[in-house]
N, C-alpha and C positions, 0 to 999 in steps of 0.2 A: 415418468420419464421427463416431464416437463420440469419437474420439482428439481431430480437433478442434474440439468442444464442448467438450472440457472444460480442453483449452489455451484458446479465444475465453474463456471463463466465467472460468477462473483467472486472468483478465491485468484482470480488474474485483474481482471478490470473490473473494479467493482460500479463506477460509474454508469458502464456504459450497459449493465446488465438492467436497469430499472425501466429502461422504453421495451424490453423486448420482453418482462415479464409483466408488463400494465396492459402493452397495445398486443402482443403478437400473440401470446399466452391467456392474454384477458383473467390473470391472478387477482384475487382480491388485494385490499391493503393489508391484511393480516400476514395472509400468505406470503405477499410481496417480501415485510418486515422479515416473518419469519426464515426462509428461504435463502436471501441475501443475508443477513446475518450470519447465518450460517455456516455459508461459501465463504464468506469474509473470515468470521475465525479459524476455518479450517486455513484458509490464505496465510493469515497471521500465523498463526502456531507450524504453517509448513515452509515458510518462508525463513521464521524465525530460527529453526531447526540447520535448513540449507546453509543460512548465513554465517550462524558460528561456526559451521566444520570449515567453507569457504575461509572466513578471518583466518582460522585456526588454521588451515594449506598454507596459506598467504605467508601467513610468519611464522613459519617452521622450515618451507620451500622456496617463498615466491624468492624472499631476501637475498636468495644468492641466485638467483636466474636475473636478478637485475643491477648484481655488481657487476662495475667494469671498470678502467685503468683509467679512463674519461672521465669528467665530471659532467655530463650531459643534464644540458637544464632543462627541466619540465617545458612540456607543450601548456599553454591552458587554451582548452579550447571553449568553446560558447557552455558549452553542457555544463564541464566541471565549473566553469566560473560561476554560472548561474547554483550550482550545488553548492557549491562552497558561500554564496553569499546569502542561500538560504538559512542553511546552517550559523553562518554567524551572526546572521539578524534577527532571526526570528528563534531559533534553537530549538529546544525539544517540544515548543506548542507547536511551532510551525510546521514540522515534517509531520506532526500527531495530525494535526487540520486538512494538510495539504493531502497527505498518503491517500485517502480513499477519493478525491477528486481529480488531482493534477498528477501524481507523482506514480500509482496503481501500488495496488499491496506491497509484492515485491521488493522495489525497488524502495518503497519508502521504510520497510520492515526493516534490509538491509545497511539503509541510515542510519535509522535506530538505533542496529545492534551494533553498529561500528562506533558510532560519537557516543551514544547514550546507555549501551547495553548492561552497561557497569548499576545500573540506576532499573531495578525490576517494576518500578511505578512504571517507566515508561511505556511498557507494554499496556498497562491499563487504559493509558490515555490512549493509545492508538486504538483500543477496543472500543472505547466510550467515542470519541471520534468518527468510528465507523460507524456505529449506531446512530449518533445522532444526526449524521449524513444521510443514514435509511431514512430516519424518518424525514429528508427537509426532503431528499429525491422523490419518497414516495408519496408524498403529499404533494410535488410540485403536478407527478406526472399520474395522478389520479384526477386534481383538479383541474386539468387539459383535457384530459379524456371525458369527464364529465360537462364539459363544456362551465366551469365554473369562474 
């Protein structure tokens, strides 16, 4: 049971899953690794899944639910700006880096497959990405717990 809670939690917030399978679960580092990873790809491959049918509504439907007789100019607000300036400065390493700490699967899958999805490496690096995040989280929050 414990194994998956912490795969269902890591396929949403992968972050924030690693204090509650060190300290609250008292998992090993393997299991830790194993477990999260896990939850992550399933994240990844369920995320990735949702996004193209969403893109694919989007412009087949969304496009005339938002024509109008006005030329109504975009809001930007804090969120999108800061997306959009992630995106064009940092590009497909950034969102790869950022997605399993700042951004949560999801939403960073969903970048992905909207700028980048034309390009199937990118998914590799969101995997590699996430693993290498396992291991910096699970090393950080084993050597806290062992008082190291």
């Amino acid at each position: 049971m414990k194994a998956l809670l912490i795969i269902l939690s890591s396929t949403w917030k992968f972050a924030a899953t690693f204090p509650v399978a060190v300290y609250v679960f008292q998992m090993s580092f393997s299991e830790t690794i194993l477990y999260t990873n896990i939850g992550g790809f399933i994240g990844i491959l369920i995320s990735t899944l949702v996004s193209k049918g969403l893109i694919k509504l989007f412009n087949v439907y969304g496009s005339d639910l938002f024509k109008s007789k006005k030329k109504i100019q975009k809001k930007f607000i804090k969120r999108n700006r800061r997306l959009v300036v992630l995106k064009n400065n940092y590009g497909l390493a950034g969102i790869a880096i950022l997605t399993p700490v700042l951004l949560s699967i999801p939403i960073g899958v969903f970048l992905n497959t909207k700028y980048y999805g034309h390009r199937k490496i990118s998914y590799l690096y969101l995997l590699l990405s996430q693993i290498a995040w396992s291991f910096a989280y699970t090393l950080f929050y084993t050597a806290i717990k062992t008082g190291i």
